[in-house]
C-alpha positions, 0 to 999 in steps of 0.5 A: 785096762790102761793106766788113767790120766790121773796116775800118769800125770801123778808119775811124771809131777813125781819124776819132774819133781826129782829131776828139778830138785836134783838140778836145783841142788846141784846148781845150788851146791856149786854157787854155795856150800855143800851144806847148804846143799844137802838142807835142800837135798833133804827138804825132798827127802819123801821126793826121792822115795816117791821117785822109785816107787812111781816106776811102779805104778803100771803094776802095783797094787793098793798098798803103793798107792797108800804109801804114796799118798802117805809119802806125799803127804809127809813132804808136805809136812817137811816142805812146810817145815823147810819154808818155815824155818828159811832152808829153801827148797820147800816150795817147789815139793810143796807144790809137787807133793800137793799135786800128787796127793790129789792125783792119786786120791782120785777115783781113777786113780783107786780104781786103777790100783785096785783092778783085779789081776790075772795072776793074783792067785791064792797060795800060788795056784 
């Protein structure tokens, strides 16, 4: 069984998103102050945690898919957050986080963490 398109695509919106928020913090920070950087930094917080765990998407199961969905989902949250209060940052993870919940809600995607495995054998036998 492959990985479907919806999974891929949820893994690169995430890694993209990691690498576009880090460039953005870095060229922010060094036109202002560290401060100012790190309120951005902070607005992906949920971002970098997805980063990690998209590396595991090829082998995971249920659970990983929830916690992202449930990660994504609370980016959303802070990204409102952010635009709401003037910190910046907030709607380029809004976006990315908005696409990752719907990727990863779909059936493709459920079905595709949900796949039986080979060596899922109880009590290790």
């Amino acid at each position: 069984m492959t990985m479907p398109g919806s999974v891929r695509a949820a893994q690169v919106v995430i890694w993209a998103m990691a690498g576009l928020t880090m460039l953005i913090v870095l060229v922010w920070g060094f036109s202002s102050s560290a401060e100012e950087a790190g309120r951005l930094f902070a607005t992906n917080l949920m971002g970098w945690a997805l980063f990690f765990m998209a590396f595991t998407y090829h082998r995971a199961g249920s659970g990983v898919r929830t916690t992202s969905v449930v990660l994504a989902s609370l980016q959303i949250v802070f990204s409102l957050g952010g635009l709401a209060n003037g910190t910046g940052g907030g709607g380029l993870p809004l976006i990315g986080a908005i696409g990752i919940a719907v990727l990863l809600n779909q059936d493709s995607a459920r079905n595709w963490f949900n796949r039986p495995r080979g060596n899922d054998l109880p009590y290790g036998h």
